[in-house]
N, C-alpha and C positions, 0 to 999 in steps of 0.2 A: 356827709350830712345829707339826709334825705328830707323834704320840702313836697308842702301838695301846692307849692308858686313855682309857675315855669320861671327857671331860671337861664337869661340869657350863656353863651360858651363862653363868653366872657367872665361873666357874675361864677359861675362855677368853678372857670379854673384859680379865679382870685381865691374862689372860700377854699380849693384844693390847695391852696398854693400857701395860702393860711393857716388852714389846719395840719401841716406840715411841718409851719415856722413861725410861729405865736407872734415872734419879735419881726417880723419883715419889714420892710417899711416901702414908704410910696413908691420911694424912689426905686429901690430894687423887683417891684411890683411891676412896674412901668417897663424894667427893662427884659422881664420874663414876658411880659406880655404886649411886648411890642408896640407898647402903647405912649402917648403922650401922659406927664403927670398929670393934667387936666383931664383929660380921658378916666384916668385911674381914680381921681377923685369922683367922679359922678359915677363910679361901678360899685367903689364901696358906699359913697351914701344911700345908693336903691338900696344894698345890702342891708347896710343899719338902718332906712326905712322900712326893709321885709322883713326886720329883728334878728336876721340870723348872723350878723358880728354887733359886736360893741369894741368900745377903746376902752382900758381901763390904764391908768395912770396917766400920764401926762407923753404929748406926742413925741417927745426925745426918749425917753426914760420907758414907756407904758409899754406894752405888749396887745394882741387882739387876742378877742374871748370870741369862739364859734359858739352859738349856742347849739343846744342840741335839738335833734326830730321836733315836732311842735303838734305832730300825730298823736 
């Protein structure tokens, strides 16, 4: 997914890491990325503040949606 917002290497590799595995969730987010789950919550909400994921269903059951270019 290509973006005219710098995205931190962090913010990147979560939307790589995403757009790979719809279903990921925090927890296994966290451990590709070396990260605390609090760490990993405030990467995806910049994320879905700069629109490029959304949740759709519910957070057990739901999956993420990348959106696409916004060029």
């Amino acid at each position: 997914v290509q973006t005219s917002e710098k995205l931190s290497t962090h913010e990147q590799t979560t939307l790589n890491l995403i757009n790979d595995n719809k279903h990921i969730s925090k927890e296994e987010l966290a451990v590709r990325l070396g990260k605390s789950a609090r760490t990993v919550q405030r990467i995806i909400s910049s994320l879905m503040n700069k629109q490029l994921i959304a949740r759709v269903g519910s957070n057990k059951t739901g999956y993420w949606e990348a959106k696409k270019d916004k060029r």
